[in-house]
C-alpha positions in Angstrom: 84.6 117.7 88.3 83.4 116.6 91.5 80.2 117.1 92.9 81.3 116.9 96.5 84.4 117.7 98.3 87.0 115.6 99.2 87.7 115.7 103.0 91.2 115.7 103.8 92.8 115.3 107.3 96.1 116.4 107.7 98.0 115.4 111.4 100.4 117.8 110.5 100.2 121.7 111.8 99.3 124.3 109.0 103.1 125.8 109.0 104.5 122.9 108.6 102.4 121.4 105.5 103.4 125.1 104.2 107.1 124.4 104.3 106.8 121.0 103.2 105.1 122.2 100.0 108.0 125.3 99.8 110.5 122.5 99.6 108.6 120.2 96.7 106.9 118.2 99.1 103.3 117.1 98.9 100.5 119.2 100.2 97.0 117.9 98.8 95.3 121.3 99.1 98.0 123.4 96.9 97.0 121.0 93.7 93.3 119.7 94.0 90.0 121.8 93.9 87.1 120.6 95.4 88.8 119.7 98.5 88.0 120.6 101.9 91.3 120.1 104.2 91.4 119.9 108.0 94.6 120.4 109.6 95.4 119.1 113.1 99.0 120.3 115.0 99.9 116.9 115.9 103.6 117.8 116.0 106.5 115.7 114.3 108.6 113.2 115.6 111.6 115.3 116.8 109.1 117.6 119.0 107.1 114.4 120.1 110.2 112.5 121.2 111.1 116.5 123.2 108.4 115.7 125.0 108.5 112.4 125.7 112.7 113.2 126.8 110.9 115.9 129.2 108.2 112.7 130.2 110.9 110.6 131.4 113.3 113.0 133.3 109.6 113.9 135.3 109.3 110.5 135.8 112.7 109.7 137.3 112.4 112.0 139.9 112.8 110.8 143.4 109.8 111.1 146.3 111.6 114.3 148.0 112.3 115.9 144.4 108.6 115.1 143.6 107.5 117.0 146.8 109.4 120.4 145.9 108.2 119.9 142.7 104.8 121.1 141.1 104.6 117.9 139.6 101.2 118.8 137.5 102.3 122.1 136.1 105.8 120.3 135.0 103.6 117.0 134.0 101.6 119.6 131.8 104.8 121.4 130.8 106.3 118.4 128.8 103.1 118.9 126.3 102.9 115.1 126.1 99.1 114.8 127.2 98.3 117.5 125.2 100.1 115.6 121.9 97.8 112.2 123.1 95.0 114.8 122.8 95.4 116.2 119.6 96.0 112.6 118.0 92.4 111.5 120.0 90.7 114.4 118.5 91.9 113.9 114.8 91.0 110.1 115.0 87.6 111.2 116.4 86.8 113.6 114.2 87.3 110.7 111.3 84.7 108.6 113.2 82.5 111.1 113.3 82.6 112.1 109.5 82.2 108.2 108.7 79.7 107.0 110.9 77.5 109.9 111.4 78.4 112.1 107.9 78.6 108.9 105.6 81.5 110.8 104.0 85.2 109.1 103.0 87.8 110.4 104.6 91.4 110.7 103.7 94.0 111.1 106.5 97.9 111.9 106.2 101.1 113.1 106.8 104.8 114.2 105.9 104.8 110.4 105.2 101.8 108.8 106.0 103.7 105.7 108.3 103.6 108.1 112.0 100.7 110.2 112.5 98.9 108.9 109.8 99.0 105.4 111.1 98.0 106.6 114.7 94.9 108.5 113.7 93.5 105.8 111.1 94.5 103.0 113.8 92.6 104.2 116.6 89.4 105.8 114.2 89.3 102.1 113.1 89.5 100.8 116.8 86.6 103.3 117.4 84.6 102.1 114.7 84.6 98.6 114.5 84.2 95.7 116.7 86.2 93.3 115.1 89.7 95.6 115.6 88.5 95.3 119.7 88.9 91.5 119.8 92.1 90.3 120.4 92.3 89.1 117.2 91.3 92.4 115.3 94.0 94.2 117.7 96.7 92.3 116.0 95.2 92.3 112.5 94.9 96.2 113.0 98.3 96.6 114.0 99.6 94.3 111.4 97.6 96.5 108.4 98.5 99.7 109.6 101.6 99.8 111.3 103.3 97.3 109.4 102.0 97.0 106.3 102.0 100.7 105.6 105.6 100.8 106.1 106.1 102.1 110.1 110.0 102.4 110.6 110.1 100.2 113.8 114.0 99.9 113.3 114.3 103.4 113.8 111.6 104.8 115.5 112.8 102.5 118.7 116.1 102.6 117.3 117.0 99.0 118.0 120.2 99.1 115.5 121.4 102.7 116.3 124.4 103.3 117.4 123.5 106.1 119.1 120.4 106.1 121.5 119.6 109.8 121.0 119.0 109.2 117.6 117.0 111.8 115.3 114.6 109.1 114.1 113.9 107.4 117.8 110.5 108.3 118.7 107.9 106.7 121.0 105.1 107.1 117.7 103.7 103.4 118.4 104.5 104.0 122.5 101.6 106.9 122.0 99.0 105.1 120.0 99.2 102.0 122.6 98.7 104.4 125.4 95.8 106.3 123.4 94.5 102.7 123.1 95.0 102.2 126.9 93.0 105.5 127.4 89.9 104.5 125.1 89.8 101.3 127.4 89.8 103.4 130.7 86.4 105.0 129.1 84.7 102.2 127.7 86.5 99.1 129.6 83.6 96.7 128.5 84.1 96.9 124.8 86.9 95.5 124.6 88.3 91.5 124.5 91.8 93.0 126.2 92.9 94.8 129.1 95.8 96.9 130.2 98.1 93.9 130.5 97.9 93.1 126.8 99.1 96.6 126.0 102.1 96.6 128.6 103.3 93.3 127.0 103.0 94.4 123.6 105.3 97.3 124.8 107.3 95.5 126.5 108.0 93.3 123.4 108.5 96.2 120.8 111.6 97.6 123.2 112.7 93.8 124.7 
């Protein structure tokens, strides 16, 4: 047996890992002991791209509809800050465990190519130099985005026929604008700047 747990960090919100698991679906903690499981809301894709529908119609509004509007509370109101939060605060917590705990973490999801690319992505950003060069930028996102099997088809539903498809979602939309927030905080640690990010937007969805 082990001597030590095993620290698990689950992006999904405890409910849902419960259903999962009452449907056959993996859930770590229901089959290994010695395991010490940290579970962290970040909500799925079809509640994520909610929010982000309720982003954009805020965002469209005109000047006058903008003034009659409590723009903050509704900004607030579309949860999407609070979903960048929660995907900071997971991918934080790893960097702590790692660099200050020495302990191995394992991070996932329903799937492991969504959440589970965000948080590992941007812990990795955190926690090593290279992955701040522009060179490392584009090695990270090449290991952990596409490598590990992100649905880019789908999630910016390029091929659908219709555009309100159940598997659009802006997943790598929010890790670049978590990235773009990191570089707000610590602008001098990094090799690129805001226009590297808008491009590589820009070139996912051109």
């Amino acid at each position: 047996s082990l001597s030590t747990k095993c620290l698990l960090v689950d992006a999904r919100p405890l409910i849902n890992a419960a259903a999962n698991h009452a449907h056959g679906a993996g859930f770590e903690g229901a089959h290994y002991q010695n395991c010490q499981i940290k579970f962290f809301g970040i909500p799925n894709i079809h509640v994520t791209k909610e929010s982000h529908r309720k982003l954009r119609a805020l965002l469209q509004l005109g000047p006058e509809e903008r003034d009659r509007t409590h723009w903050l509370t509704s900004l607030e109101a579309t949860q999407w800050l609070e979903y960048l939060r929660l995907i900071l605060l997971a991918a934080v917590f790893c960097v702590d465990k790692v660099e200050n705990c020495q302990e191995s973490v394992l991070s996932h999801c329903s799937d492991g190519w969504d959440r589970t690319a965000q948080i590992v992505a941007l812990a990795e950003l955190m926690l090593d130099p290279y992955y701040r060069t522009l060179k490392g930028f584009a090695v990270l996102i090449e290991k952990e985005w596409i490598s590990f099997g992100h649905k880019f088809n789908d999630r910016c539903g390029h091929l659908a026929a219709n555009p309100e498809s159940t598997e659009r979602c802006p997943v790598f939309a929010q890790f670049v604008e978590c990235v773009w927030l990191i570089t707000q905080q610590f602008p001098c640690a990094f090799e690129f700047k805001e226009r590297l990010l808008v491009t590589l937007i820009d070139a996912v969805y051109s």
